[in-house]
C-alpha positions in Angstrom: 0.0 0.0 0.0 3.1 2.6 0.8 3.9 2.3 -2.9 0.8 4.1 -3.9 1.2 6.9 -1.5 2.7 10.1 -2.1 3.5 10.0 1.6 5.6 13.2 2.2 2.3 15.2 0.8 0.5 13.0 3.2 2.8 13.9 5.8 2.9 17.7 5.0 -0.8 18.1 5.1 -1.4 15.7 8.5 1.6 17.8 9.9 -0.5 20.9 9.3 -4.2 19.3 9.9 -2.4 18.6 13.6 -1.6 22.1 13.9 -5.1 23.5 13.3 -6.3 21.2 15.8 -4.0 22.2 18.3 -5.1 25.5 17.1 -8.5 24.8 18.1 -7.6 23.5 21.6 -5.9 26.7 22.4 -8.9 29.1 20.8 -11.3 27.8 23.4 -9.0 28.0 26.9 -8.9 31.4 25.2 -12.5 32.2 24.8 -12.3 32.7 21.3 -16.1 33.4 20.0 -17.8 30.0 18.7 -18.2 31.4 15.1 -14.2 31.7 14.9 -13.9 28.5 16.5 -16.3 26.6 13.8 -14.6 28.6 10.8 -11.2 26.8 12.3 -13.2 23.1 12.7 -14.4 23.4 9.3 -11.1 24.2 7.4 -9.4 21.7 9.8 -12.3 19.2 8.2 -11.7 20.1 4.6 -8.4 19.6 5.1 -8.8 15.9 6.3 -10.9 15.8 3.7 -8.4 16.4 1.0 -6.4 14.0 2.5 -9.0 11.3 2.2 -9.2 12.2 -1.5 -5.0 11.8 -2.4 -5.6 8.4 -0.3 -8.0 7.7 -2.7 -6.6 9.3 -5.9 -3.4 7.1 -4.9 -5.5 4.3 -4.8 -6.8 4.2 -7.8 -3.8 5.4 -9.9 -2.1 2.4 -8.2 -3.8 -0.4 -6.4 -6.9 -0.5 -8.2 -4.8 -0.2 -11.9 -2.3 -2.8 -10.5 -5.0 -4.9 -9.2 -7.3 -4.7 -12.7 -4.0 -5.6 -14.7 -2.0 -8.2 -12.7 -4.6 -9.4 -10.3 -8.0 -10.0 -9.8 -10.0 -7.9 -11.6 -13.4 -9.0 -9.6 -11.5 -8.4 -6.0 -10.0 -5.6 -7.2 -13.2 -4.3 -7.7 -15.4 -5.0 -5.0 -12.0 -3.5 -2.4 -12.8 -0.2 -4.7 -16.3 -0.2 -4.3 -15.3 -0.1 0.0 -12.8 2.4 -0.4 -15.2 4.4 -2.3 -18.0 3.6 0.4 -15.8 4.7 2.9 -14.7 7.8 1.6 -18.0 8.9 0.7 -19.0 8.5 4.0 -16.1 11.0 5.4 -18.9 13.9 5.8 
């Protein structure tokens, strides 16, 4: 699975995604108002969720191509249809 990872991006962007949650943590002992506080959540979610879709993206460019050409097309498949599922269900 590594091999179809571009896993210093991944890195980068979790590296940044902990930041803005640490962020968060400080903005309420500080009594930021709530509206900054869900402007921060939400980018902090959008930014896991870009993260789900280079997983994904990698995924397909990789195992899924691999997987269709060398393997079991059927399984191949059916694992995409989860990772799809699962993804989609990121909301």
């Amino acid at each position: 699975m590594i091999q179809c990872m571009d896993s210093d991006n991944l890195h980068r962007r979790l590296r940044k995604i902990i930041g803005q949650v640490q962020a968060i943590d400080r903005m309420v002992d500080e009594d930021v108002p709530c509206e900054d506080i869900l402007s921060q959540i939400n980018a902090a979610k959008s930014a896991l969720h870009r993260v789900g879709q280079v997983v994904l993206e990698g995924h397909i460019k990789h195992c899924v191509k691999d997987g269709i050409e060398h393997g079991d097309a059927d399984k191949t498949i059916e694992n995409f249809t989860k990772a799809v599922e699962r993804f989609a269900n990121m909301t």
